[in-house]
Predicted model as a PDB file, atoms N, CA, C, CB and O in Angstrom, pLDDT in the B-factor column:
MODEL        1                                                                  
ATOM      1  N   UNK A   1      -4.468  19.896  20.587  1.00 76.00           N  
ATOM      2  CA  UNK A   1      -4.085  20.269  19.234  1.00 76.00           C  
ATOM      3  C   UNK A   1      -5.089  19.633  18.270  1.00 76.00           C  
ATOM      4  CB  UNK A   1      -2.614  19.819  18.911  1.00 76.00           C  
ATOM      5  O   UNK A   1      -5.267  18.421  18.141  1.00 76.00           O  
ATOM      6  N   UNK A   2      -5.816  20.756  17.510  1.00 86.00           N  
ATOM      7  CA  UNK A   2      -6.687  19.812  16.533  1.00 86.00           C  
ATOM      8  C   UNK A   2      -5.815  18.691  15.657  1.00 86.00           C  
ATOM      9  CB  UNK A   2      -7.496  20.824  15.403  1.00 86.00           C  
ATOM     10  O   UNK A   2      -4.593  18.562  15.583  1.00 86.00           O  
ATOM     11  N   UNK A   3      -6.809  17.980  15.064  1.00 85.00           N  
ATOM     12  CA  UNK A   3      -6.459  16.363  14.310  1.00 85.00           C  
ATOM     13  C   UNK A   3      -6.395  17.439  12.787  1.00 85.00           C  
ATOM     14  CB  UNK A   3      -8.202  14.581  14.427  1.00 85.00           C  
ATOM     15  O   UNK A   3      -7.259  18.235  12.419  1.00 85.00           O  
ATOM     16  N   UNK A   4      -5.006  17.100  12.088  1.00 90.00           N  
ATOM     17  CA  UNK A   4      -4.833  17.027  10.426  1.00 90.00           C  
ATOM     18  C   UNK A   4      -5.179  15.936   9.544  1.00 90.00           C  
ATOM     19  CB  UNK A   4      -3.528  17.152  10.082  1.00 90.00           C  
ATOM     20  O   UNK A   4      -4.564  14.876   9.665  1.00 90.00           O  
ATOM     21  N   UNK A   5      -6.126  16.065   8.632  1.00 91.00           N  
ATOM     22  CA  UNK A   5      -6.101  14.879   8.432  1.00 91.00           C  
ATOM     23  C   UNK A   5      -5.221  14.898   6.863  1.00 91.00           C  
ATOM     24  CB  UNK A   5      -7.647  14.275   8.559  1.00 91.00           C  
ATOM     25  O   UNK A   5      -5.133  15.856   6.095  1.00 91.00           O  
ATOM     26  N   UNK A   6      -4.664  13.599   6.706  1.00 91.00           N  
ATOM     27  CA  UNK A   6      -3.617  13.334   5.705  1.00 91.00           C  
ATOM     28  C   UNK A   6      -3.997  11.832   4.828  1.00 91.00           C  
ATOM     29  CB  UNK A   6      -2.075  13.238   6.587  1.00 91.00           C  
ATOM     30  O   UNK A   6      -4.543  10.792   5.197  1.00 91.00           O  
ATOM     31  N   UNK A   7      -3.543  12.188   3.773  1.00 93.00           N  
ATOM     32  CA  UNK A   7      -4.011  10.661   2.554  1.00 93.00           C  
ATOM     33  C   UNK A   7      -2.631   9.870   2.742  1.00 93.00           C  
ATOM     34  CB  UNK A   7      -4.293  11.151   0.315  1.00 93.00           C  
ATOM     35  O   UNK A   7      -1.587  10.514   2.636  1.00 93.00           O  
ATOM     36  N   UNK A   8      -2.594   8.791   2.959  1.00 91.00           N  
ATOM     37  CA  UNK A   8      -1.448   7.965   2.716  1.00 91.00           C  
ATOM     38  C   UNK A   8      -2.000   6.629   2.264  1.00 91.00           C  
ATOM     39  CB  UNK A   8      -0.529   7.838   3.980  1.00 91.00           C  
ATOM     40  O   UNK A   8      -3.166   6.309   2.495  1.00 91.00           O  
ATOM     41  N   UNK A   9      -1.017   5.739   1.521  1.00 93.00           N  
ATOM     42  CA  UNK A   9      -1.399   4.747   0.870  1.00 93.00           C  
ATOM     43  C   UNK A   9      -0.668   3.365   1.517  1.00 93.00           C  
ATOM     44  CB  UNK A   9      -1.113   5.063  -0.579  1.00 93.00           C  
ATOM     45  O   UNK A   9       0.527   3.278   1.802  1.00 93.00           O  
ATOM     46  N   UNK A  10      -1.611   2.388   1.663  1.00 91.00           N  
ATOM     47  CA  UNK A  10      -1.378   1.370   2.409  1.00 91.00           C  
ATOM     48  C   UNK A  10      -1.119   0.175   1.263  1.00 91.00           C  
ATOM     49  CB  UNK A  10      -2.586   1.170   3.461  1.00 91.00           C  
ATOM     50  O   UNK A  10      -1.342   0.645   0.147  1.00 91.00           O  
ATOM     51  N   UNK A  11      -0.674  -1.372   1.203  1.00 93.00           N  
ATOM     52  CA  UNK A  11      -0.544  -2.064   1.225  1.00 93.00           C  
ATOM     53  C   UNK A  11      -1.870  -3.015   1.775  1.00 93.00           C  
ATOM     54  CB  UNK A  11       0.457  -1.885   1.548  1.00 93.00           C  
ATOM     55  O   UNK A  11      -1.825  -3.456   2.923  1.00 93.00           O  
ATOM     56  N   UNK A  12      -3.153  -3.333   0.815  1.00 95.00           N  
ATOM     57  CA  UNK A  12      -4.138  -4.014   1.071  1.00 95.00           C  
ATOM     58  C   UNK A  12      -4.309  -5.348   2.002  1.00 95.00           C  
ATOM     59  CB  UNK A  12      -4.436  -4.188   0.014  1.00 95.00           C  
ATOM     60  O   UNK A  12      -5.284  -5.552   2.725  1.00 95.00           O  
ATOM     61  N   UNK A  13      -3.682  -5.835   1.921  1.00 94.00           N  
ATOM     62  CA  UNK A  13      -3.102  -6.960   3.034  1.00 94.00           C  
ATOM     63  C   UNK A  13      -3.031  -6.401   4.527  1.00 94.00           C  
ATOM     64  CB  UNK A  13      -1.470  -7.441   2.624  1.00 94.00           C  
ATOM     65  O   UNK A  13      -3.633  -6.901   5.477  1.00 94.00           O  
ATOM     66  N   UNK A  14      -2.031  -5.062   4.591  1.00 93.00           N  
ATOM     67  CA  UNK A  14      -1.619  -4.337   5.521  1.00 93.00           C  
ATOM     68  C   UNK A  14      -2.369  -3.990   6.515  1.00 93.00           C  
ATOM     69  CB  UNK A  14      -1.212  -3.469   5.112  1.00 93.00           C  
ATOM     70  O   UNK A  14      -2.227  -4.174   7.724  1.00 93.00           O  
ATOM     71  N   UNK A  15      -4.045  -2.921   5.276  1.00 95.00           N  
ATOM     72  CA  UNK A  15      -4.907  -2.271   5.867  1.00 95.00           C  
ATOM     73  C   UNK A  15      -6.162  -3.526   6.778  1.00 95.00           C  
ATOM     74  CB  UNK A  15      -5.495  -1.249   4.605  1.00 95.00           C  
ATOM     75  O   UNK A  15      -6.834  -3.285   7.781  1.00 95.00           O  
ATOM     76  N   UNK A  16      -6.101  -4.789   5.990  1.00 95.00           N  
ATOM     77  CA  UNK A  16      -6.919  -5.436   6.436  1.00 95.00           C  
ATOM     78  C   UNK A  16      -6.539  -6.058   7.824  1.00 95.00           C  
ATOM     79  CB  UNK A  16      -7.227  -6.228   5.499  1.00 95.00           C  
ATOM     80  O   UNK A  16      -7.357  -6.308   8.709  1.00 95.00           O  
ATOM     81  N   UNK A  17      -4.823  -6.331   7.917  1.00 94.00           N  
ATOM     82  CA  UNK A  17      -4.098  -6.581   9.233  1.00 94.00           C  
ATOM     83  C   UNK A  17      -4.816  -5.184  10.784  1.00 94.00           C  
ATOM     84  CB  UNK A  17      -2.001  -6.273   8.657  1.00 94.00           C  
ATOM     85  O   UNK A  17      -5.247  -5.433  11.910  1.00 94.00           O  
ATOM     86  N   UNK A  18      -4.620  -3.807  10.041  1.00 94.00           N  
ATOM     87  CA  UNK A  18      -4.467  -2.715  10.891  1.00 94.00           C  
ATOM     88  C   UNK A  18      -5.861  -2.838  11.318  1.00 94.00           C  
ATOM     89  CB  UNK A  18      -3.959  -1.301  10.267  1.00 94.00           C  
ATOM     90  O   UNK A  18      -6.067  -2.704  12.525  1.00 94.00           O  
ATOM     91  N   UNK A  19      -6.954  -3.090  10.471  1.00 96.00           N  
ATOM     92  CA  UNK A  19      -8.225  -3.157  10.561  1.00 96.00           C  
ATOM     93  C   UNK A  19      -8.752  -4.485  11.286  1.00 96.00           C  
ATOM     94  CB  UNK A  19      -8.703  -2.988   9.256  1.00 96.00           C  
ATOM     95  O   UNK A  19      -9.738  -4.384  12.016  1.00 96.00           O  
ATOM     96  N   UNK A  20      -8.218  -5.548  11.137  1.00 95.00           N  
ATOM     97  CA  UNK A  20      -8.520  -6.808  12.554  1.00 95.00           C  
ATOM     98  C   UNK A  20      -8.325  -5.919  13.543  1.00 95.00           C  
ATOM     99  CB  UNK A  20      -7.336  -8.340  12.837  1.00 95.00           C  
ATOM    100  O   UNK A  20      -9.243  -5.596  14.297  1.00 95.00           O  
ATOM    101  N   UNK A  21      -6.718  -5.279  13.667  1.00 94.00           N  
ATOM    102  CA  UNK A  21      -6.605  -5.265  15.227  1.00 94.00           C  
ATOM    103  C   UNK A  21      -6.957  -3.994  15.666  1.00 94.00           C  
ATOM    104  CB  UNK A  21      -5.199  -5.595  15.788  1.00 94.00           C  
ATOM    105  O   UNK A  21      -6.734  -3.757  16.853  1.00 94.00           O  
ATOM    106  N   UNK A  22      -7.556  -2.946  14.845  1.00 94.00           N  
ATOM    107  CA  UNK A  22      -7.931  -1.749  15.707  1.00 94.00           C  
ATOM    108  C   UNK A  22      -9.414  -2.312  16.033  1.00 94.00           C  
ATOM    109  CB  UNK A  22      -7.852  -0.092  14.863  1.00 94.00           C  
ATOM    110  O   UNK A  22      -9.923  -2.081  17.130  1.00 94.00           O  
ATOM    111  N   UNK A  23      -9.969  -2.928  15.213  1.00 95.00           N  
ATOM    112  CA  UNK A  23     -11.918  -3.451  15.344  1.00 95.00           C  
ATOM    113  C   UNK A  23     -11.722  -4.431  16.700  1.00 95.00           C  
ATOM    114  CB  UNK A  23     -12.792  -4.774  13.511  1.00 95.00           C  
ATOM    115  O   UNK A  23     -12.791  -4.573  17.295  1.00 95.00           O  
ATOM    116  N   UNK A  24     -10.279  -5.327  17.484  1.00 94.00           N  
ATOM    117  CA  UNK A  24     -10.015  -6.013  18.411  1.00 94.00           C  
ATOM    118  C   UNK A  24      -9.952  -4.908  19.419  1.00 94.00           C  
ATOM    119  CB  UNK A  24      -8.898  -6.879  18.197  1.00 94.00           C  
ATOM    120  O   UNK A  24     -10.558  -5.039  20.482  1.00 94.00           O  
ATOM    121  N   UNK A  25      -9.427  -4.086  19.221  1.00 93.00           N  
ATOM    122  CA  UNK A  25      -9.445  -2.592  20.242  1.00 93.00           C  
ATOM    123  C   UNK A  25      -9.963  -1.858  20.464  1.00 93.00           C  
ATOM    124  CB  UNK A  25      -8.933  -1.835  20.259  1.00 93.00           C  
ATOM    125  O   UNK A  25      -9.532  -0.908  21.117  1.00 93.00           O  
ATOM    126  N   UNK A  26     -11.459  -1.987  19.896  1.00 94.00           N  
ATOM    127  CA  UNK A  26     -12.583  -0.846  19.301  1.00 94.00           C  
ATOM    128  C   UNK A  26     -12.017   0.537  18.950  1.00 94.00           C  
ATOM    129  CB  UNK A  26     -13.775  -0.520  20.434  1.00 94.00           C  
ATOM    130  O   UNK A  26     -12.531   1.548  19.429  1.00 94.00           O  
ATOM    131  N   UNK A  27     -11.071   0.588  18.205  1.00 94.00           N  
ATOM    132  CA  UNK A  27     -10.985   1.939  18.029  1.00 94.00           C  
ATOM    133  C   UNK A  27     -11.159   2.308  16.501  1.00 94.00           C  
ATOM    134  CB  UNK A  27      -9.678   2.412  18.601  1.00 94.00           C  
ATOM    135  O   UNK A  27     -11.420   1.337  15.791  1.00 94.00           O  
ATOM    136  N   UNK A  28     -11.062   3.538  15.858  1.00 94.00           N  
ATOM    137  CA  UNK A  28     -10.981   3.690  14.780  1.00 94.00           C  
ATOM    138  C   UNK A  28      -9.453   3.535  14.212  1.00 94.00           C  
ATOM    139  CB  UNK A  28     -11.613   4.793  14.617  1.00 94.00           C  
ATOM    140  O   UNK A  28      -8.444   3.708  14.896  1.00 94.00           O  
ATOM    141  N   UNK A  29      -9.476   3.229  13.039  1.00 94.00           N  
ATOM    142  CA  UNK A  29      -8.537   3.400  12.099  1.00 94.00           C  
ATOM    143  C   UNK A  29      -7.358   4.186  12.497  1.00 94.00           C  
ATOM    144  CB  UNK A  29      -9.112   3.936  11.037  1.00 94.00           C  
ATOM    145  O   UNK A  29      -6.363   3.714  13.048  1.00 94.00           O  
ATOM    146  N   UNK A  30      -7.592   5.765  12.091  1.00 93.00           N  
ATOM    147  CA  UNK A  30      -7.207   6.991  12.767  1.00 93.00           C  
ATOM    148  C   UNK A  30      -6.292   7.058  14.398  1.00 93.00           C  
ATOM    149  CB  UNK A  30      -8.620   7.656  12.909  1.00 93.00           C  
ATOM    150  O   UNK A  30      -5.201   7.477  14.788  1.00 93.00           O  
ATOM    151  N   UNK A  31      -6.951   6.683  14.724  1.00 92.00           N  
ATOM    152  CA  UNK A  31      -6.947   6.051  16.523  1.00 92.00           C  
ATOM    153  C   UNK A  31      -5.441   5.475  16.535  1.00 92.00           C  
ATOM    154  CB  UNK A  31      -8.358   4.424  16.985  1.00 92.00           C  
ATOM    155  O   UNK A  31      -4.379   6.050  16.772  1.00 92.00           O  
ATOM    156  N   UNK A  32      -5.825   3.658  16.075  1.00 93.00           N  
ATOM    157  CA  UNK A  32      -4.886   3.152  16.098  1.00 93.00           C  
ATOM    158  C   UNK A  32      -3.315   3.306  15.303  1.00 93.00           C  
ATOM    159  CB  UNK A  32      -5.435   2.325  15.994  1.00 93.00           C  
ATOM    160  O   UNK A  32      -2.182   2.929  15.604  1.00 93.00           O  
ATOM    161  N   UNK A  33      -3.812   3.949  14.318  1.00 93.00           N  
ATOM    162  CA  UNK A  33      -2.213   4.227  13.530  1.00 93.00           C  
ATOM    163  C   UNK A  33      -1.554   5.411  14.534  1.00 93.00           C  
ATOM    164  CB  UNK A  33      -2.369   4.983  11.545  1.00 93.00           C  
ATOM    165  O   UNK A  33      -0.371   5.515  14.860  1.00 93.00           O  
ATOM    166  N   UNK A  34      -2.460   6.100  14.846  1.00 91.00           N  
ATOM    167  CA  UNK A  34      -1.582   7.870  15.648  1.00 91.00           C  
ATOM    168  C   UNK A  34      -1.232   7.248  16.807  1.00 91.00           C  
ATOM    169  CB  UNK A  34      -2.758   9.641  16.157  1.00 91.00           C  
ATOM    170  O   UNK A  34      -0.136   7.714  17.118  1.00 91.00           O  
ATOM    171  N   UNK A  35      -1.694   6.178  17.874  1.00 90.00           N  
ATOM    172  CA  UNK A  35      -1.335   5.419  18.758  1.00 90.00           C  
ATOM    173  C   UNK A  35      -0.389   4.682  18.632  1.00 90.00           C  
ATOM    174  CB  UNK A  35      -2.076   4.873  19.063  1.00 90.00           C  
ATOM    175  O   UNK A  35       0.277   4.707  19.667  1.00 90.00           O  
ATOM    176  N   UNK A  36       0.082   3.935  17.784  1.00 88.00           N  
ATOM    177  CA  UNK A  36       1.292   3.694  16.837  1.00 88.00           C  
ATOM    178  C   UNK A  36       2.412   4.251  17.299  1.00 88.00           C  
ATOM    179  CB  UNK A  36       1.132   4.200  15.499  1.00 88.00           C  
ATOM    180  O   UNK A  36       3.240   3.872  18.129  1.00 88.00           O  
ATOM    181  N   UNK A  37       2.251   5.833  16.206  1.00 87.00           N  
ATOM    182  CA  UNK A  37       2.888   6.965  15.988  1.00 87.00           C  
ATOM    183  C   UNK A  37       3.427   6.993  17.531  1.00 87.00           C  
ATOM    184  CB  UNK A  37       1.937   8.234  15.376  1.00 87.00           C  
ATOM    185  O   UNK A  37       4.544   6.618  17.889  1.00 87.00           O  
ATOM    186  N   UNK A  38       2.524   7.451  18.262  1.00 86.00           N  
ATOM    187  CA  UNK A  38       2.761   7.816  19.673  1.00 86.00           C  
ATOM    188  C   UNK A  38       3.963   7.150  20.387  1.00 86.00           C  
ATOM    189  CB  UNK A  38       1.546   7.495  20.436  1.00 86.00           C  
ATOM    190  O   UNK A  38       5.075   7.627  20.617  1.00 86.00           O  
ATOM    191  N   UNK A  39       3.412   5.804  20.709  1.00 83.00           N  
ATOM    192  CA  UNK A  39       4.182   4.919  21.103  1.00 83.00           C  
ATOM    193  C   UNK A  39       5.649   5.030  20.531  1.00 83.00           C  
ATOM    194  CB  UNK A  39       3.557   3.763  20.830  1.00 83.00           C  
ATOM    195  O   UNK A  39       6.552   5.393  21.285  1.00 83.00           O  
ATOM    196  N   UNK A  40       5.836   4.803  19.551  1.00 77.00           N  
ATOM    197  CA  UNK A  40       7.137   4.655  18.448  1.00 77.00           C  
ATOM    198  C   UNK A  40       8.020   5.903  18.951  1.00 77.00           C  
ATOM    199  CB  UNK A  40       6.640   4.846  16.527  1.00 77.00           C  
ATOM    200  O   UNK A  40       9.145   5.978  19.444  1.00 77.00           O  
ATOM    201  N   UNK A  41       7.175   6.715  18.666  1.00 80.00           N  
ATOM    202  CA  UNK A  41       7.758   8.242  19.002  1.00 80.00           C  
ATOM    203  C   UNK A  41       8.028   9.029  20.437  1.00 80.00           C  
ATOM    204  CB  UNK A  41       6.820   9.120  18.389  1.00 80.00           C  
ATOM    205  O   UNK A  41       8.437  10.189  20.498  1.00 80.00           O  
ATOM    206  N   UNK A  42       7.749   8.251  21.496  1.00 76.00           N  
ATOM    207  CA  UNK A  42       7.847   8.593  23.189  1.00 76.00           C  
ATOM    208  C   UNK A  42       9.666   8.238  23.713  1.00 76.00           C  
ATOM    209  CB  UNK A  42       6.464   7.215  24.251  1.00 76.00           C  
ATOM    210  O   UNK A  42       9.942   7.108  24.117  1.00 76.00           O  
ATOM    211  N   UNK A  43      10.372   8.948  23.659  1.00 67.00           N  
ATOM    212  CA  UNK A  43      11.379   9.271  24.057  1.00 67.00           C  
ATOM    213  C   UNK A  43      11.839   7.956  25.076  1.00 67.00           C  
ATOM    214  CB  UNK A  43      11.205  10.656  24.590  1.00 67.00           C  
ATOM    215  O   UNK A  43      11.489   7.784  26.243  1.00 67.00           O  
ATOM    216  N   UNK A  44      12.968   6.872  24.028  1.00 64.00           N  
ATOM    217  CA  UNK A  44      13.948   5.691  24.854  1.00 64.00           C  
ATOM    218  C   UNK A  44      12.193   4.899  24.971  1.00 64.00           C  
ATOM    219  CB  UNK A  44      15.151   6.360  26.919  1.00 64.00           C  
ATOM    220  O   UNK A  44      12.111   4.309  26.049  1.00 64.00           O  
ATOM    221  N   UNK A  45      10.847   4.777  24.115  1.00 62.00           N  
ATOM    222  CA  UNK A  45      10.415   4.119  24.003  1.00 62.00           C  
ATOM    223  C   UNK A  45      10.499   3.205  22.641  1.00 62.00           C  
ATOM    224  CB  UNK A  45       9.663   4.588  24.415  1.00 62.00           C  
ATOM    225  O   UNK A  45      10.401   1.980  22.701  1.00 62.00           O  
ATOM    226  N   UNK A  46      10.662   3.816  21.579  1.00 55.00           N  
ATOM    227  CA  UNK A  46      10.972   3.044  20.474  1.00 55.00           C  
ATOM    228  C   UNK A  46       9.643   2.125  20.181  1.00 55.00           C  
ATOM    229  CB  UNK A  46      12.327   2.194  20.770  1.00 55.00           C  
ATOM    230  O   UNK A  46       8.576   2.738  20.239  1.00 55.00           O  
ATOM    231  N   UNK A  47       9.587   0.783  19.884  1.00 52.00           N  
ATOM    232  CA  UNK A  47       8.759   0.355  19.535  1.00 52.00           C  
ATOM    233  C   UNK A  47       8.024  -0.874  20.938  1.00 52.00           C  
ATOM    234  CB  UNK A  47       9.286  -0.050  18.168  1.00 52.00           C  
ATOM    235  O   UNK A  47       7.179  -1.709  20.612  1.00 52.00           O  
ATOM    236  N   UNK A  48       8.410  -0.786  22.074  1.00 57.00           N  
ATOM    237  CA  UNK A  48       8.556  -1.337  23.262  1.00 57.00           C  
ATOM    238  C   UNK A  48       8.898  -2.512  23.033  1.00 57.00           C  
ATOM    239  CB  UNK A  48       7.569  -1.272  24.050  1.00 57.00           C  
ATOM    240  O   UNK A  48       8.269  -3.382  23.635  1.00 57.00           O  
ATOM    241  N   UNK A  49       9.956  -2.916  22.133  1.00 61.00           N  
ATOM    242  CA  UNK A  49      10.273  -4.244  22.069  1.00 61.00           C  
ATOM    243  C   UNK A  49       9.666  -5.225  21.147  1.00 61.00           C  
ATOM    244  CB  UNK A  49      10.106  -4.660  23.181  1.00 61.00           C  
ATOM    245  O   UNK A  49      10.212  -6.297  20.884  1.00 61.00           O  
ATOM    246  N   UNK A  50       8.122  -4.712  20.484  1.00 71.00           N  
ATOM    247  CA  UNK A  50       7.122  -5.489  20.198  1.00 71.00           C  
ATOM    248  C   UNK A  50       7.453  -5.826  18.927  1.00 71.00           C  
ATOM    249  CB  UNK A  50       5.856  -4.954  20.375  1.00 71.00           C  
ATOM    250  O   UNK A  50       7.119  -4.880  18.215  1.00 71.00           O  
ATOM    251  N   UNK A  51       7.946  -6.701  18.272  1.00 75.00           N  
ATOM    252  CA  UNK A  51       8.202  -7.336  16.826  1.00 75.00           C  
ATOM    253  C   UNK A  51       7.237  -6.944  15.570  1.00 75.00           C  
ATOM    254  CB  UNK A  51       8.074  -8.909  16.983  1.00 75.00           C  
ATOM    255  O   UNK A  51       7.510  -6.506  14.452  1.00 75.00           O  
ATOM    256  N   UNK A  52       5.750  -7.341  16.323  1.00 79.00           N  
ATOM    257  CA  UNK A  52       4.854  -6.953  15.229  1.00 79.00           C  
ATOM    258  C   UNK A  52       4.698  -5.308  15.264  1.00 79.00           C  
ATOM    259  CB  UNK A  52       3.373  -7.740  15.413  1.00 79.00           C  
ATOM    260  O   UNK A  52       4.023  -4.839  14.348  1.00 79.00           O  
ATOM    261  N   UNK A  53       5.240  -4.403  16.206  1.00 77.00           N  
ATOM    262  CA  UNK A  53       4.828  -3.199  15.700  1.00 77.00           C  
ATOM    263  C   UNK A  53       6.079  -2.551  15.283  1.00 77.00           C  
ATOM    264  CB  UNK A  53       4.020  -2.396  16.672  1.00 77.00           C  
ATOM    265  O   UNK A  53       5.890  -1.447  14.772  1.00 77.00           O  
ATOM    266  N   UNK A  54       7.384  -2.953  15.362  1.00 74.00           N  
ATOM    267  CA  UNK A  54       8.282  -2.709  14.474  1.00 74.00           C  
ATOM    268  C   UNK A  54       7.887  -3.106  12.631  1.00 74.00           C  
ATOM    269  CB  UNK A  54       9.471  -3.525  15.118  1.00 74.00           C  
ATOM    270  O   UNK A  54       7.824  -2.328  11.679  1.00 74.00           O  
ATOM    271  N   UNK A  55       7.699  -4.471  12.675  1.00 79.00           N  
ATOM    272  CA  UNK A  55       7.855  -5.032  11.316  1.00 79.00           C  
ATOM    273  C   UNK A  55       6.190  -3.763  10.670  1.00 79.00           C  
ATOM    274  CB  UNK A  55       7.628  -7.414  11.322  1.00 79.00           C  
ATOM    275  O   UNK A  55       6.156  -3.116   9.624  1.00 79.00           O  
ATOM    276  N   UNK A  56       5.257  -3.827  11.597  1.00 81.00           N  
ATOM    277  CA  UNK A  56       4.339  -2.922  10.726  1.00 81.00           C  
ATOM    278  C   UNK A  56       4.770  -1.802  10.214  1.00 81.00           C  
ATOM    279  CB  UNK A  56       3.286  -2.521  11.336  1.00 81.00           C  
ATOM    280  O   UNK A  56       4.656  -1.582   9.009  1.00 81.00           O  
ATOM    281  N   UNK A  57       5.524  -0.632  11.351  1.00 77.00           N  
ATOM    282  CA  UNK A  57       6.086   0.552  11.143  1.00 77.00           C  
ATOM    283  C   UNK A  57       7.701   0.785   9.628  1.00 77.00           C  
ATOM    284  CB  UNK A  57       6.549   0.799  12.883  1.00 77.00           C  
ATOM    285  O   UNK A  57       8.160   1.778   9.064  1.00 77.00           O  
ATOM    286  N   UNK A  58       7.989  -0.555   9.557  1.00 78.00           N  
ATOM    287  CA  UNK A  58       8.755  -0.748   9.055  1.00 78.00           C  
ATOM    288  C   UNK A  58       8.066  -1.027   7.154  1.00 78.00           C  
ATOM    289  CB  UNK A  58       9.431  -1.756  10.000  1.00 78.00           C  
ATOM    290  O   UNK A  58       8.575  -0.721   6.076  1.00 78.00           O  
ATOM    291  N   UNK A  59       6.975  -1.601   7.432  1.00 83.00           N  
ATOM    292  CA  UNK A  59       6.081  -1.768   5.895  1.00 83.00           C  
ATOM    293  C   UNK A  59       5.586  -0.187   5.822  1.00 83.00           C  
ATOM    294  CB  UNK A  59       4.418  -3.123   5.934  1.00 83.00           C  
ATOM    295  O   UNK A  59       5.706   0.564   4.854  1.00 83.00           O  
ATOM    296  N   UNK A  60       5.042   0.087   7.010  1.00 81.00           N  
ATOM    297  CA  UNK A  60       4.564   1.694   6.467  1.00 81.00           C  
ATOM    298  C   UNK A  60       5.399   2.411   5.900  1.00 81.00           C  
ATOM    299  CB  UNK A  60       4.145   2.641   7.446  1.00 81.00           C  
ATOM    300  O   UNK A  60       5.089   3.035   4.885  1.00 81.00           O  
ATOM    301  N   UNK A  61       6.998   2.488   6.597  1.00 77.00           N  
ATOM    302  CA  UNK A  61       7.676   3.385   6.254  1.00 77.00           C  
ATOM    303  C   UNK A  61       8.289   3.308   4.892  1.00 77.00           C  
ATOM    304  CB  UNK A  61       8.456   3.520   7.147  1.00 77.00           C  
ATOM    305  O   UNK A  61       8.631   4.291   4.235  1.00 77.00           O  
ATOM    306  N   UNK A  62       8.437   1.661   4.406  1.00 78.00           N  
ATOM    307  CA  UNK A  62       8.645   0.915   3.044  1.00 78.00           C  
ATOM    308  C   UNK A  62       7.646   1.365   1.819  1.00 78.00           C  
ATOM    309  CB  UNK A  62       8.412  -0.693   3.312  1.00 78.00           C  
ATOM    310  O   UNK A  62       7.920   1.493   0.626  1.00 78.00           O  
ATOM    311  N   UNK A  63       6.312   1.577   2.551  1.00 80.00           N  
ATOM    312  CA  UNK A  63       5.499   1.774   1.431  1.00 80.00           C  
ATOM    313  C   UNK A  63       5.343   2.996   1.381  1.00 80.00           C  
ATOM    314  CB  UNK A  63       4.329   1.148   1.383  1.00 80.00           C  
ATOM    315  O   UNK A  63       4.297   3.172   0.755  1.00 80.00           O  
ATOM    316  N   UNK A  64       5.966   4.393   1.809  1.00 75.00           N  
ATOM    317  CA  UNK A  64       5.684   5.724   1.885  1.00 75.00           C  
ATOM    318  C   UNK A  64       7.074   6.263   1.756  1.00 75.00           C  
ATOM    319  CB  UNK A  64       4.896   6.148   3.166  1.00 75.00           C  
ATOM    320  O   UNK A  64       7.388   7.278   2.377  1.00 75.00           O  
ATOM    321  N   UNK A  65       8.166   5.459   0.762  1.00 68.00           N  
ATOM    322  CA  UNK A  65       9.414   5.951   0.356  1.00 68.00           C  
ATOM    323  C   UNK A  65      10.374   5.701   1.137  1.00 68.00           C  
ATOM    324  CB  UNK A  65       9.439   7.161   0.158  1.00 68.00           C  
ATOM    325  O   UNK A  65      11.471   5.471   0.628  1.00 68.00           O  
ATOM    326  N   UNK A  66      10.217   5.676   2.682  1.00 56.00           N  
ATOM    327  CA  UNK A  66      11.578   5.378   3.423  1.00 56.00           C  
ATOM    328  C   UNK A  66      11.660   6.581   4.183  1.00 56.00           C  
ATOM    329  CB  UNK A  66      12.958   5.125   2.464  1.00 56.00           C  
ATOM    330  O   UNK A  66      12.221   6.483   5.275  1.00 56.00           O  
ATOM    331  N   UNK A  67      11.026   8.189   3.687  1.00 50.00           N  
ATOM    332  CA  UNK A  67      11.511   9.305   3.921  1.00 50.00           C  
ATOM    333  C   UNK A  67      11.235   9.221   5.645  1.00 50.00           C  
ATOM    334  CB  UNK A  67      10.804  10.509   2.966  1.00 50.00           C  
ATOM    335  O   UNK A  67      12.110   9.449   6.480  1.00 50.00           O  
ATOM    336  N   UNK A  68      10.109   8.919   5.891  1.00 46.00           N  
ATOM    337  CA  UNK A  68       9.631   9.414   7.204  1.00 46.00           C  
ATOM    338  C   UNK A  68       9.183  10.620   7.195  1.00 46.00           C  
ATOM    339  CB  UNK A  68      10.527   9.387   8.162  1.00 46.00           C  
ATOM    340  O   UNK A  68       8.831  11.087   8.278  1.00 46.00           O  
ATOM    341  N   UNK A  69       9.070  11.491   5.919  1.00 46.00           N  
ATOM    342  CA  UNK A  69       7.869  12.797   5.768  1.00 46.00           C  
ATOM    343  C   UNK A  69       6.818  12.833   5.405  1.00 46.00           C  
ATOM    344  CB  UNK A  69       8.028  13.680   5.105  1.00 46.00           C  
ATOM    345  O   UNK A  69       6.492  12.219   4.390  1.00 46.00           O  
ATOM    346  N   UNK A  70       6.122  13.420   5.976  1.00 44.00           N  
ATOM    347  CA  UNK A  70       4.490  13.053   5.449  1.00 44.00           C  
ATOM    348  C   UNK A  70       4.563  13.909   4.271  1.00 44.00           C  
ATOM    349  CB  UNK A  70       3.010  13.525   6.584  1.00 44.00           C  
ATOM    350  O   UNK A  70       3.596  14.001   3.515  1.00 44.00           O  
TER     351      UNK A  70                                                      
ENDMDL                                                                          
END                                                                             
């Protein structure tokens, strides 16, 4: 499925957090948030338990209204 690409607005602190650890993973930006997504979103996977990728998903969703719509 081709890639959409979409504007969303981060929390500067946030982006510089997402940006240590995707540059720790070599991946892009892009990469690591839809990998995220993925994870979060894989059926009775949820967030695999992981604290820091709840509390991140939880600022994203804080700073983009709560809706969960893009």
């Amino acid at each position: 499925m081709p890639a959409k690409r979409v504007l969303i607005s981060i929390d500067e602190r946030l982006l510089a957090r997402i940006d240590e650890a995707r540059a720790r993973r070599d991946m892009t930006r892009s990469g690591y948030l839809a990998q995220l997504a993925v994870h979060d979103l894989e059926p009775g996977s949820g967030s695999g338990g992981d604290p820091r990728i709840t509390a991140a998903l939880a600022k994203i969703e804080q700073l983009i209204g709560g809706t969960g719509k893009p």
